[in-house]
Backbone as JSON, one array per atom type, in Angstrom:
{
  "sequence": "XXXXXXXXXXXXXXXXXXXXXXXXXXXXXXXXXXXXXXXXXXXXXXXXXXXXXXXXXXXXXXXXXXXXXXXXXXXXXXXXXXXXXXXXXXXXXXXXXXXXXXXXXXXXXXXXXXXXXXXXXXXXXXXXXXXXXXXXXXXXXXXXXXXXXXXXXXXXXXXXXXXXXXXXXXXXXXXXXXXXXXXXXXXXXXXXXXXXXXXXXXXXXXXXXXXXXXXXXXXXXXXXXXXXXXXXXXXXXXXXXXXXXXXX",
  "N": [[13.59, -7.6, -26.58], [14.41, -5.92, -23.76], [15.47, -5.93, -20.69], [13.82, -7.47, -18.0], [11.89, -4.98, -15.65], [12.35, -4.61, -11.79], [9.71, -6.73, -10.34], [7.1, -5.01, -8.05], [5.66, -6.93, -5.4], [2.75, -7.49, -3.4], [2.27, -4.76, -3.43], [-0.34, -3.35, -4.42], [-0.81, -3.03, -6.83], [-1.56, -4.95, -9.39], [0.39, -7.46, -10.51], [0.43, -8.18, -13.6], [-0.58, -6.17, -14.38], [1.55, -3.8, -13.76], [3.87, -5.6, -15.47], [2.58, -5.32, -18.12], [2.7, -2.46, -17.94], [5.72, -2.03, -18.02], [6.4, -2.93, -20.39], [4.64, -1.22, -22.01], [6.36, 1.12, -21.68], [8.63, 0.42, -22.45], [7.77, 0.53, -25.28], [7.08, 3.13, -25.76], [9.66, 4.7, -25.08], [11.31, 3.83, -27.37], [12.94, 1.13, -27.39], [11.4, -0.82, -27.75], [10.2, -1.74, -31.23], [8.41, -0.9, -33.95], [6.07, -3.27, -35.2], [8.15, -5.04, -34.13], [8.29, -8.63, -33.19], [7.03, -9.61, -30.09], [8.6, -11.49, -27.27], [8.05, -15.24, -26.91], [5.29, -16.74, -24.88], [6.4, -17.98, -22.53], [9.11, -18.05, -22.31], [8.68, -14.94, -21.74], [7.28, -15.31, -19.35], [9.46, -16.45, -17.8], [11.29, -14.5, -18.03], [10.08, -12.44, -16.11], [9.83, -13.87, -13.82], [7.05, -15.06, -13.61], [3.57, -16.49, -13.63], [2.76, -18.17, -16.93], [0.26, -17.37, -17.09], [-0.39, -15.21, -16.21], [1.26, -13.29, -17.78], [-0.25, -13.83, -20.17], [-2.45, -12.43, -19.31], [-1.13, -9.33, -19.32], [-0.79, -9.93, -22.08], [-3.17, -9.52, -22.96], [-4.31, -7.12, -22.33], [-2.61, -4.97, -23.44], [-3.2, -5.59, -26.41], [-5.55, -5.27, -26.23], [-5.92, -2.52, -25.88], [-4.77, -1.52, -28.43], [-2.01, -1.89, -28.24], [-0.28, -3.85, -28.46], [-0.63, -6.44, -31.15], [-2.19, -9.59, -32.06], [-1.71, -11.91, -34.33], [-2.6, -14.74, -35.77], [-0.74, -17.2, -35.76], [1.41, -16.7, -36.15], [2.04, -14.9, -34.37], [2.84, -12.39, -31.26], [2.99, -9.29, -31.76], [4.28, -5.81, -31.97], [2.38, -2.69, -32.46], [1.79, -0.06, -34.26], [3.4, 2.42, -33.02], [3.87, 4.75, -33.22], [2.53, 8.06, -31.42], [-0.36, 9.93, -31.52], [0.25, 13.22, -32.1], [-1.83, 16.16, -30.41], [-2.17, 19.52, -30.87], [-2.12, 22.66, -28.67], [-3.15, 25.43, -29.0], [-3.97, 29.14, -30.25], [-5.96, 28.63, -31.6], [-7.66, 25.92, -31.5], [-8.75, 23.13, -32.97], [-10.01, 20.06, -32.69], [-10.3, 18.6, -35.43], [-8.36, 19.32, -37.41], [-6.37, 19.53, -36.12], [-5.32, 17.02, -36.45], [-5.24, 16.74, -39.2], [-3.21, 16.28, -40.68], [-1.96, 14.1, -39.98], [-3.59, 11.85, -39.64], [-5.98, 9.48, -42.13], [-8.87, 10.27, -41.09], [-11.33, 11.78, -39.27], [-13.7, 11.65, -36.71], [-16.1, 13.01, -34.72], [-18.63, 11.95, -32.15], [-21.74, 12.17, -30.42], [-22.12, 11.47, -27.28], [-23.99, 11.54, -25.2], [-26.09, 13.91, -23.79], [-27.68, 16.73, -21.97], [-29.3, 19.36, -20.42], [-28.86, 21.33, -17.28], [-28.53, 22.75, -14.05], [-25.95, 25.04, -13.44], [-23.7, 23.57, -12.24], [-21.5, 24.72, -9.7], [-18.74, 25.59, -10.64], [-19.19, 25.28, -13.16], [-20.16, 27.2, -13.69], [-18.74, 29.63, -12.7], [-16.64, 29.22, -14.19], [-17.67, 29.59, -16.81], [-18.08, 32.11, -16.5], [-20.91, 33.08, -15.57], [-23.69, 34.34, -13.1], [-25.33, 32.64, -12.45], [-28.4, 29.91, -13.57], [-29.04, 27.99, -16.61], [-27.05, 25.23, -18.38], [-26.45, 23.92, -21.4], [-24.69, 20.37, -21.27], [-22.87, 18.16, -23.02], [-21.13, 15.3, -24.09], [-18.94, 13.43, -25.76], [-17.33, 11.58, -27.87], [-14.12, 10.58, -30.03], [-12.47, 9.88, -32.52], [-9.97, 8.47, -34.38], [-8.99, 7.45, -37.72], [-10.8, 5.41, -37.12], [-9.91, 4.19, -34.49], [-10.79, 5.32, -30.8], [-9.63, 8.11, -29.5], [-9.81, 10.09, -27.79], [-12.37, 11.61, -25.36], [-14.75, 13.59, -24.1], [-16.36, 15.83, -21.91], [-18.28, 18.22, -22.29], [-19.52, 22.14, -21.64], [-21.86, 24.58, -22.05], [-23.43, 27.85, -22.15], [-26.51, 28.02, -21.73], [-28.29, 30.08, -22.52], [-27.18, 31.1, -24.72], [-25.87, 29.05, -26.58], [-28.54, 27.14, -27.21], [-29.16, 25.04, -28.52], [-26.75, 23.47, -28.99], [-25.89, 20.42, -28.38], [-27.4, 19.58, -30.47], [-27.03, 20.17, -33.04], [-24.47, 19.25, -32.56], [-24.62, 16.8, -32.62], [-25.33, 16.55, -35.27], [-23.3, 17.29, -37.09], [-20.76, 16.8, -36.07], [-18.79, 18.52, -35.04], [-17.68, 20.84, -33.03], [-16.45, 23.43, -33.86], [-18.7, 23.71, -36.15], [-20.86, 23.84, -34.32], [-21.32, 25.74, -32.97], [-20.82, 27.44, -34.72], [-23.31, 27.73, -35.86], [-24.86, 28.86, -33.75], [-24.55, 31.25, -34.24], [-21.52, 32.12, -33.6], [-18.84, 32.88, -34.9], [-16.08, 32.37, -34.74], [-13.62, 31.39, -32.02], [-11.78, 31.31, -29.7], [-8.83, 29.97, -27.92], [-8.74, 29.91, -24.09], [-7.25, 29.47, -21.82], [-5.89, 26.31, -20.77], [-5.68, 23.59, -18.69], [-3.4, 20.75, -17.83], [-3.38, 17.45, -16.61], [-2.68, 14.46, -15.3], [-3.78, 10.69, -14.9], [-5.31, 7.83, -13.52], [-7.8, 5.93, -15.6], [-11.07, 6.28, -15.32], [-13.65, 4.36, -14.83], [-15.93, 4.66, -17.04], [-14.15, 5.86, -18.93], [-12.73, 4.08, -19.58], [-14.24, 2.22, -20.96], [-15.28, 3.55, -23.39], [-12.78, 4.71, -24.71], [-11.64, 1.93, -25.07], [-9.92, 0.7, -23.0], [-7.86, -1.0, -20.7], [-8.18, -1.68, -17.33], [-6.15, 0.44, -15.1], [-4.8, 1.98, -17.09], [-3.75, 4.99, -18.19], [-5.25, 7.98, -18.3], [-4.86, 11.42, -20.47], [-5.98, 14.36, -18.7], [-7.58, 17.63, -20.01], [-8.16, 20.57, -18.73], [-10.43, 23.1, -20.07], [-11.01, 26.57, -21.28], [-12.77, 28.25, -24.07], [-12.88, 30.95, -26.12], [-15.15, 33.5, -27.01], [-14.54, 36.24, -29.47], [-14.67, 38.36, -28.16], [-13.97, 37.88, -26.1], [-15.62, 36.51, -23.67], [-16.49, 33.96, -21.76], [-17.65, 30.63, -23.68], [-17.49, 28.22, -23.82], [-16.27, 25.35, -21.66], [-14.56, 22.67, -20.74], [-13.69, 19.45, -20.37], [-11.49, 16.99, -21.54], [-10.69, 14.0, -22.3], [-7.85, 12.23, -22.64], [-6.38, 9.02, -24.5], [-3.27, 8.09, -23.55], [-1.77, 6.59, -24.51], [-1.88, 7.0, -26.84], [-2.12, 9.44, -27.86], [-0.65, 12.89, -27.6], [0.67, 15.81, -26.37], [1.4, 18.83, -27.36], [2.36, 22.12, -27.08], [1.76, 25.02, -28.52], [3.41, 27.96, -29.3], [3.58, 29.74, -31.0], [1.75, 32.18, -31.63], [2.88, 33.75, -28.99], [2.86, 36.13, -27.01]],
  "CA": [[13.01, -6.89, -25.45], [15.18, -5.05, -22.67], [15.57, -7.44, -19.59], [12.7, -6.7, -16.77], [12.94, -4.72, -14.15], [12.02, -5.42, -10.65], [8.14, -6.79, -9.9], [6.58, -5.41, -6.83], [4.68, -7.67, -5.07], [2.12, -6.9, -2.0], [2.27, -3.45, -3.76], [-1.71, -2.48, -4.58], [-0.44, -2.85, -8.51], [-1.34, -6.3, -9.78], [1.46, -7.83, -11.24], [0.27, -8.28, -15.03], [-0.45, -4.46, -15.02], [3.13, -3.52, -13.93], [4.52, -6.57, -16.94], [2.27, -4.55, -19.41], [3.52, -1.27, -17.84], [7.1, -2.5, -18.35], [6.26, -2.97, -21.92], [4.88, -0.1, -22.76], [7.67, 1.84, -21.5], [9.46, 0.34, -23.76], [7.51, 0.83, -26.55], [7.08, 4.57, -25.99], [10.83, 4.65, -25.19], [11.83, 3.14, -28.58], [13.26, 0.02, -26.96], [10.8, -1.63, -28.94], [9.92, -0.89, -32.76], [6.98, -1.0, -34.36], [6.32, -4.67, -35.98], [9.17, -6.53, -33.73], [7.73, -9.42, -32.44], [7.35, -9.81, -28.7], [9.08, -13.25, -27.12], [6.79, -16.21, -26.54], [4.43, -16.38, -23.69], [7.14, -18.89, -21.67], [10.45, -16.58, -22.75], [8.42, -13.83, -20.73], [7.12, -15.66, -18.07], [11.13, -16.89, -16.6], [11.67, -13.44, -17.59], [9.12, -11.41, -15.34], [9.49, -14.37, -13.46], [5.68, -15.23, -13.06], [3.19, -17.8, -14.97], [2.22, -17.4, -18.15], [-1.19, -17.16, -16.88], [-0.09, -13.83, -15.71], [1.87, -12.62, -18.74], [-1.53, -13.87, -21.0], [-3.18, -10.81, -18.54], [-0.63, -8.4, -19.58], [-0.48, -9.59, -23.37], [-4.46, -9.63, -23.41], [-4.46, -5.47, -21.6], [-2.0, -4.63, -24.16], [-3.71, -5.82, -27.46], [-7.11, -4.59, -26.15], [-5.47, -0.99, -25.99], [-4.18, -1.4, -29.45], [-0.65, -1.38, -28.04], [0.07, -5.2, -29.26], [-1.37, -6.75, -32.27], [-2.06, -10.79, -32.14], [-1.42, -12.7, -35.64], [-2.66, -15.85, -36.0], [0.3, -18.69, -36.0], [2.41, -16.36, -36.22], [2.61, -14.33, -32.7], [2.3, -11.11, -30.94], [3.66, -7.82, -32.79], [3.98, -4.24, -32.05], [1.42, -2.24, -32.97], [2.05, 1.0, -34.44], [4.02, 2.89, -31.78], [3.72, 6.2, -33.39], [1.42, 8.7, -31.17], [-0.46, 11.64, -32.71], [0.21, 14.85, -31.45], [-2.65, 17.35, -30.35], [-1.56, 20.81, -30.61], [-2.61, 23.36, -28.15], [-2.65, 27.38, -29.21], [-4.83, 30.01, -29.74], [-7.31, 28.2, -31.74], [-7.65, 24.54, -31.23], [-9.36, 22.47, -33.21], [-9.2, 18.72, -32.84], [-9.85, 17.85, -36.82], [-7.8, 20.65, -37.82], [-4.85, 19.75, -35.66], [-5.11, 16.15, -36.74], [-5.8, 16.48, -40.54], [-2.12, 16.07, -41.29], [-1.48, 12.74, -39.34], [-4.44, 10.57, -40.09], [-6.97, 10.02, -42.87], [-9.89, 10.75, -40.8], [-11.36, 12.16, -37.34], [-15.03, 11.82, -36.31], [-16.83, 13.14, -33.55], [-19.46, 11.51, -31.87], [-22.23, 13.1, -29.37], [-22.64, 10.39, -26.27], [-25.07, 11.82, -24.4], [-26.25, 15.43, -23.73], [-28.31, 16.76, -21.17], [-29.59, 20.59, -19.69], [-29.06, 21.01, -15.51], [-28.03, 23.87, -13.76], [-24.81, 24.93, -14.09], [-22.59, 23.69, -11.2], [-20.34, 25.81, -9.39], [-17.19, 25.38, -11.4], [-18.95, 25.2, -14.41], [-20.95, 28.98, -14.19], [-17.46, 30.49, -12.66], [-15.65, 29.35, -15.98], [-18.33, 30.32, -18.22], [-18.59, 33.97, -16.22], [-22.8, 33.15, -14.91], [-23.78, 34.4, -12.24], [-26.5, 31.46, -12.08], [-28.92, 29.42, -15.03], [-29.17, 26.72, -17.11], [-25.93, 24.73, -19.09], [-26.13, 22.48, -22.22], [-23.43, 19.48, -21.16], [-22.16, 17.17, -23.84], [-20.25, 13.75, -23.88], [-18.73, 13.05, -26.65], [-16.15, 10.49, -28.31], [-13.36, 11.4, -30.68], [-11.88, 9.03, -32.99], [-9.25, 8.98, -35.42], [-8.94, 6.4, -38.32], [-11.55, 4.51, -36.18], [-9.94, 4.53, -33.35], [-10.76, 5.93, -29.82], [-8.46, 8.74, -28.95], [-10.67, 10.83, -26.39], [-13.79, 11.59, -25.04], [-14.93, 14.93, -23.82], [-17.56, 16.96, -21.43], [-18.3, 20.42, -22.11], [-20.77, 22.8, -21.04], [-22.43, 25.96, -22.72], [-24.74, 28.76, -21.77], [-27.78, 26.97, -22.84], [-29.17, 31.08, -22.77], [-26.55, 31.1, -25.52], [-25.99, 28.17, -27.38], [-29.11, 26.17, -26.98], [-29.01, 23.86, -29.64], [-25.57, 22.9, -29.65], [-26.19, 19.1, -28.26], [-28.47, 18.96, -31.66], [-25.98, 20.72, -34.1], [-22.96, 18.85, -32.82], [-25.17, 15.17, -33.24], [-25.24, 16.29, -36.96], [-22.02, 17.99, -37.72], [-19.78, 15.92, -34.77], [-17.8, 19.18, -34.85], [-18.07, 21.96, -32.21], [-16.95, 24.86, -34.67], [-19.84, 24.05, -36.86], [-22.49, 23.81, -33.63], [-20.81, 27.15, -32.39], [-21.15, 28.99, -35.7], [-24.74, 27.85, -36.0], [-25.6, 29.8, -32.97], [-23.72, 32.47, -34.58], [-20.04, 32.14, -33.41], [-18.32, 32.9, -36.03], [-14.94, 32.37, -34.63], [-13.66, 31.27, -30.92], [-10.19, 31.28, -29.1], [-8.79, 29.13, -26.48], [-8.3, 31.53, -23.07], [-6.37, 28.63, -21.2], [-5.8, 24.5, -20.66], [-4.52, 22.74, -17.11], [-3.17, 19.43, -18.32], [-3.14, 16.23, -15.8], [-2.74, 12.97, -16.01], [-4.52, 9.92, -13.81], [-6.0, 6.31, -14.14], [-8.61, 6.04, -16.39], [-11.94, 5.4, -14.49], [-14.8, 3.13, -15.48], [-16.46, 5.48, -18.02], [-13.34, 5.93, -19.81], [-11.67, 2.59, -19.99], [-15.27, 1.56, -22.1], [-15.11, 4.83, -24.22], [-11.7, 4.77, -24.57], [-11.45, 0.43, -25.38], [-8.39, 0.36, -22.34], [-7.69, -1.73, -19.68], [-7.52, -1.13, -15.9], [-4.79, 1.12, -14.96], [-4.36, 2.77, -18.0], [-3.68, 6.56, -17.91], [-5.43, 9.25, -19.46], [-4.47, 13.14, -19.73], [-6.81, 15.24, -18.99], [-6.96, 19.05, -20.47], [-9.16, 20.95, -18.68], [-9.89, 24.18, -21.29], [-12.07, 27.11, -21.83], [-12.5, 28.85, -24.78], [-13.91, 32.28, -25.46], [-15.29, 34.17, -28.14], [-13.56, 37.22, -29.73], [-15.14, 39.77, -27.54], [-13.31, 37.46, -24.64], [-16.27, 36.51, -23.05], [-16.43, 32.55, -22.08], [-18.49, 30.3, -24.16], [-17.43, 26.76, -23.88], [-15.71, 24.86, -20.63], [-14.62, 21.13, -21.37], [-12.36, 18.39, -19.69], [-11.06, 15.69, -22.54], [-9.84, 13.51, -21.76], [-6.66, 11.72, -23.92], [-5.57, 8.22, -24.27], [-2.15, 8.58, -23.17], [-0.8, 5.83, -24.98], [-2.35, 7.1, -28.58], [-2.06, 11.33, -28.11], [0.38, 13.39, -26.97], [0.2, 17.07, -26.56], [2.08, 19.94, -28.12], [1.53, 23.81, -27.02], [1.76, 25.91, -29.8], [3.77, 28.91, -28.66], [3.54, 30.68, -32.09], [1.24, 33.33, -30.95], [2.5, 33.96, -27.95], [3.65, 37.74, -27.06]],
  "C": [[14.07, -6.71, -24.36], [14.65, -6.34, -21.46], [14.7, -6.5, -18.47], [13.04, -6.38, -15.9], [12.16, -4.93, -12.93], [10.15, -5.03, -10.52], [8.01, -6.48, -8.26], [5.72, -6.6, -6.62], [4.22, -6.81, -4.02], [1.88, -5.03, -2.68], [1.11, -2.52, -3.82], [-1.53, -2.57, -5.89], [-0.75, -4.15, -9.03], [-0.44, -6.55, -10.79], [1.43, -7.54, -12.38], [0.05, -6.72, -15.22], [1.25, -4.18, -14.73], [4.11, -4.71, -14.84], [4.17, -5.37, -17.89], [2.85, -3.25, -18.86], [4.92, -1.26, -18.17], [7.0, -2.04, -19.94], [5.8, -1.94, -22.7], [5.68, 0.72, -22.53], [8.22, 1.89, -21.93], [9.13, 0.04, -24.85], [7.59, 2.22, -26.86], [8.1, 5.22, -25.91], [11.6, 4.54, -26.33], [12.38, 2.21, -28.23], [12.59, -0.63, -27.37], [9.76, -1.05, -30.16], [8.74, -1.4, -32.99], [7.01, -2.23, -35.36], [7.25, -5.32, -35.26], [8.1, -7.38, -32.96], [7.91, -9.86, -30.9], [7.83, -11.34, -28.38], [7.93, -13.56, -27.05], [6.58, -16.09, -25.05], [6.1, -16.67, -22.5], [8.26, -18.07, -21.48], [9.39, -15.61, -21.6], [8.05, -14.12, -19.18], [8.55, -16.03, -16.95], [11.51, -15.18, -16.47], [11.32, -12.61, -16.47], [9.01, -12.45, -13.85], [7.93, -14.89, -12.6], [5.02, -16.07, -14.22], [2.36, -17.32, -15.7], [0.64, -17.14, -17.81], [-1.03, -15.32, -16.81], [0.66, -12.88, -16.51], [0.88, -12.57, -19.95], [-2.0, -12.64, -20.51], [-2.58, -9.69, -19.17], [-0.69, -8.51, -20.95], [-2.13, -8.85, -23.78], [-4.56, -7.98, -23.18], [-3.98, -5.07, -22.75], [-2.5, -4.32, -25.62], [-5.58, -5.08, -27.38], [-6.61, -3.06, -26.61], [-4.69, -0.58, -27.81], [-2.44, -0.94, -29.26], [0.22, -2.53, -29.35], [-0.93, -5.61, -30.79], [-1.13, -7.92, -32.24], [-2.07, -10.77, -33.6], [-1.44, -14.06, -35.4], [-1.63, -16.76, -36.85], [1.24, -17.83, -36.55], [3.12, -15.18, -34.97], [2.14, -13.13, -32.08], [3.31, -10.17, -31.48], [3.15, -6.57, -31.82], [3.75, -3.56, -32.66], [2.07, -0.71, -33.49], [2.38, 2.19, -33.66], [3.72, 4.41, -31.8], [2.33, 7.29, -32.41], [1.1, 9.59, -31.97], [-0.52, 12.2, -31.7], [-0.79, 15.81, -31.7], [-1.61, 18.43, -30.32], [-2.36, 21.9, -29.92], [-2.42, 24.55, -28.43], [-4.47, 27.87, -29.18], [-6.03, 29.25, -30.32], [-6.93, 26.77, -32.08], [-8.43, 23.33, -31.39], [-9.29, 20.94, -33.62], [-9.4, 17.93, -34.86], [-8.9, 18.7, -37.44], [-6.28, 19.9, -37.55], [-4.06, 17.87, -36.1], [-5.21, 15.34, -38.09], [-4.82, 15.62, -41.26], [-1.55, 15.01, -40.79], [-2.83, 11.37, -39.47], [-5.37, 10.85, -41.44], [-8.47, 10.32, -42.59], [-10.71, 10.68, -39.16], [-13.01, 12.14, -37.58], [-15.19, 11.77, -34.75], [-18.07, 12.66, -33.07], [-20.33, 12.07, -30.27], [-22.9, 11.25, -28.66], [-24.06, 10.27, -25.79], [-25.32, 13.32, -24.18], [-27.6, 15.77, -22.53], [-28.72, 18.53, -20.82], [-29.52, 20.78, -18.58], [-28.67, 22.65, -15.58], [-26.7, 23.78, -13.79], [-24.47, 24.95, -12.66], [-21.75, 25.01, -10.85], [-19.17, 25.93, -10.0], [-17.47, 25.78, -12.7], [-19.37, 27.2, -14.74], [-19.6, 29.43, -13.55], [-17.13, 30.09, -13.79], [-16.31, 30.05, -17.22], [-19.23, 31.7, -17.92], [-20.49, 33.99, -16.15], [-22.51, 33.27, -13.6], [-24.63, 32.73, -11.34], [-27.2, 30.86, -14.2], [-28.49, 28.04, -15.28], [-28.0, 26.13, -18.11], [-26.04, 23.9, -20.11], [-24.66, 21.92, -21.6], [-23.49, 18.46, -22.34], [-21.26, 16.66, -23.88], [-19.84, 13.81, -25.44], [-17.58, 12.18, -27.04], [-15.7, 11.23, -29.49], [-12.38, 10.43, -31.38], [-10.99, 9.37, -34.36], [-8.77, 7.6, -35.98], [-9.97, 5.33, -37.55], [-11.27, 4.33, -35.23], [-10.0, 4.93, -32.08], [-9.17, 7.11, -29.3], [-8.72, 9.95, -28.09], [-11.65, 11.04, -26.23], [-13.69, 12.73, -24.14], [-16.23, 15.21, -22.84], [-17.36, 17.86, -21.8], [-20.02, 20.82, -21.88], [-20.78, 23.76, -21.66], [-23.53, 26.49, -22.27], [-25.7, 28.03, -22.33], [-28.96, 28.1, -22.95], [-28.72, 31.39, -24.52], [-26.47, 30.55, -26.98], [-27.1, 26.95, -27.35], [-29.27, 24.85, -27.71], [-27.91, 23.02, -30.29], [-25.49, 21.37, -29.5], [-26.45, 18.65, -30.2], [-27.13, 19.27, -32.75], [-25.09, 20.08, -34.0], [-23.43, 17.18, -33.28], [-24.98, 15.43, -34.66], [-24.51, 16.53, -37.5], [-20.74, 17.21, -36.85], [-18.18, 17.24, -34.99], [-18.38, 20.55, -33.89], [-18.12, 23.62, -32.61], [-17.97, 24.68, -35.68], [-20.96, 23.77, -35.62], [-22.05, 25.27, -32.9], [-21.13, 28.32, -33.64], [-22.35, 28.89, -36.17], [-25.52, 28.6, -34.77], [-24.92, 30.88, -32.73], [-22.72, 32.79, -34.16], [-19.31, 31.52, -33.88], [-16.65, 32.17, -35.63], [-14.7, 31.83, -32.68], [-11.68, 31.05, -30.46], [-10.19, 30.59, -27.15], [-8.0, 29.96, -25.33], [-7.17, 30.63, -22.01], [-6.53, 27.14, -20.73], [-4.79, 24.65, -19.86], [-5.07, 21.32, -18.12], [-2.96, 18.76, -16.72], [-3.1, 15.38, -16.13], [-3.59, 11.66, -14.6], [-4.88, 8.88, -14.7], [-7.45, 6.9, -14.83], [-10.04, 5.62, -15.22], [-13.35, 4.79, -15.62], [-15.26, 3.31, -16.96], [-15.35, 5.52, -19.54], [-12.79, 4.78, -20.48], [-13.03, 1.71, -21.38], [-15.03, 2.36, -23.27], [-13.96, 4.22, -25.53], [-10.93, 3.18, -25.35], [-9.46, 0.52, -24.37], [-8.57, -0.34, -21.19], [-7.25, -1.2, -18.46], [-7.02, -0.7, -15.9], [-4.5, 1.65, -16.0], [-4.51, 4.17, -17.95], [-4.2, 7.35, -19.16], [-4.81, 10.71, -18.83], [-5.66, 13.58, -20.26], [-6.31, 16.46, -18.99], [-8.25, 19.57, -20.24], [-9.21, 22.26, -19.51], [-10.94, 25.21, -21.6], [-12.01, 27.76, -22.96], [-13.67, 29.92, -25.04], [-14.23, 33.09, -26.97], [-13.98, 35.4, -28.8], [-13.83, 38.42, -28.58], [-14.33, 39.02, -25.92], [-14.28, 37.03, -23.73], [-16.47, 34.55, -23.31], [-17.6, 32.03, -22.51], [-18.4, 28.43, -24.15], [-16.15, 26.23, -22.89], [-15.83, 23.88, -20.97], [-13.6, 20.75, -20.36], [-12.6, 17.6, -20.79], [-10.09, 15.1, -22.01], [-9.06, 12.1, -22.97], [-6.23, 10.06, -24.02], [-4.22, 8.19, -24.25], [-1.56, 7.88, -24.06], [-1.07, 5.89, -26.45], [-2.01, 8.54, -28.81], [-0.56, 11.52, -26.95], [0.3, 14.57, -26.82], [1.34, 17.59, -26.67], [1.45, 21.22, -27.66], [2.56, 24.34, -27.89], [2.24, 26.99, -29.1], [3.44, 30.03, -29.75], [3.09, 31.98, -31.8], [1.21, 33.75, -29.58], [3.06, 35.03, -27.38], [2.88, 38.35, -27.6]]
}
């Protein structure tokens, strides 16, 4: 492990998050490989200078997030460092874009609901006014957590997509059951930020951990919007890619 670099204190950051921030830095860096074994608790504590009570915090954040991997009587390991890459283009489908890096993606519908459609959400999806299906959903790959989603739909439109996506946990089969055949993505703002409450359960991450969000609408062929979402990414499992291929 690379020699630590300086702990604030008094900062607003609690210590053991900026240790584990250290560390993943230099896992996502390549400064540390996938399978080396991290030092012992004590080894990190002179290092980071602070007590192992406080380096247990950072190993425990770490291993929750599937960064670390404990092994009984034999230590802590690095977990499979590799992220998967989303790809963003014209059409953007998360099992699609992730067929070729894991052996398997499921979608899961959280929660779902009907309201009126906020102000943000009827400008994106071109209403003047009316009613919105919203859906939650989780997004896992190999079992894993690797995002969790809102979106919204005309609910003059697609009313049944809540129901269709509970049984299919895919959005192009609850889109082409209310006859859209096909759909294209019209544009995604990427950010990034702490994870808040909602997510960090979702998600299985610890305090302070960063997700990216991609806010994104996508629109039929005739160009007319049909589905507004924010997903949001575990930062330290995805990565994003824009697809330029079609672009000109």
């Amino acid at each position: 492990m690379t020699s630590a670099r300086t702990i604030t204190r008094n900062s607003g950051v609690a210590i053991w998050r900026q240790i584990a921030d250290q560390i993943r830095s230099d896992i996502s860096s390549g400064k540390l490989a996938t399978g080396a074994r991290i030092p012992p608790e004590i080894e990190l504590a002179t290092r980071f200078a602070v007590n192992r009570h406080t380096i247990r915090s950072a190993i425990a954040a770490l291993t929750k997030e599937g960064v670390l991997r404990a092994e009984q009587g034999r230590g802590t390991f690095i977990a499979n460092s590799k992220k998967l890459t989303y790809r963003l283009g014209e059409r953007t489908r998360f099992s699609q874009t992730l067929s070729t890096q894991v052996r398997e993606t499921r979608g899961i519908l959280l929660a779902h609901r009907l309201e009126e459609a906020p102000s943000g959400v009827a400008e994106a999806l071109a209403m003047q006014s009316g009613q919105v299906v919203r859906i939650d959903t989780l997004h896992t790959a190999d079992g894993s957590p690797v995002s969790c989603a809102t979106a919204w739909f005309d609910a003059a439109r697609v009313p049944n997509v809540a129901e269709d996506y509970s049984s299919s946990g895919s959005i192009t089969f609850a889109l082409k059951a209310a006859g859209i055949d096909d759909y294209l993505r019209k544009s995604t703002i990427i950010a990034a930020r702490h994870a808040e409450a909602e997510e960090l359960r979702h998600l299985r991450l610890s305090p302070g951990a960063i997700v990216l969000v991609a806010t994104a609408i996508n629109v039929d062929t005739m160009g007319h919007p049909i589905q507004y979402s924010k997903t949001r990414f575990a930062a330290d499992r995805m990565e994003i890619a824009i697809d330029n291929e079609s672009a000109g």
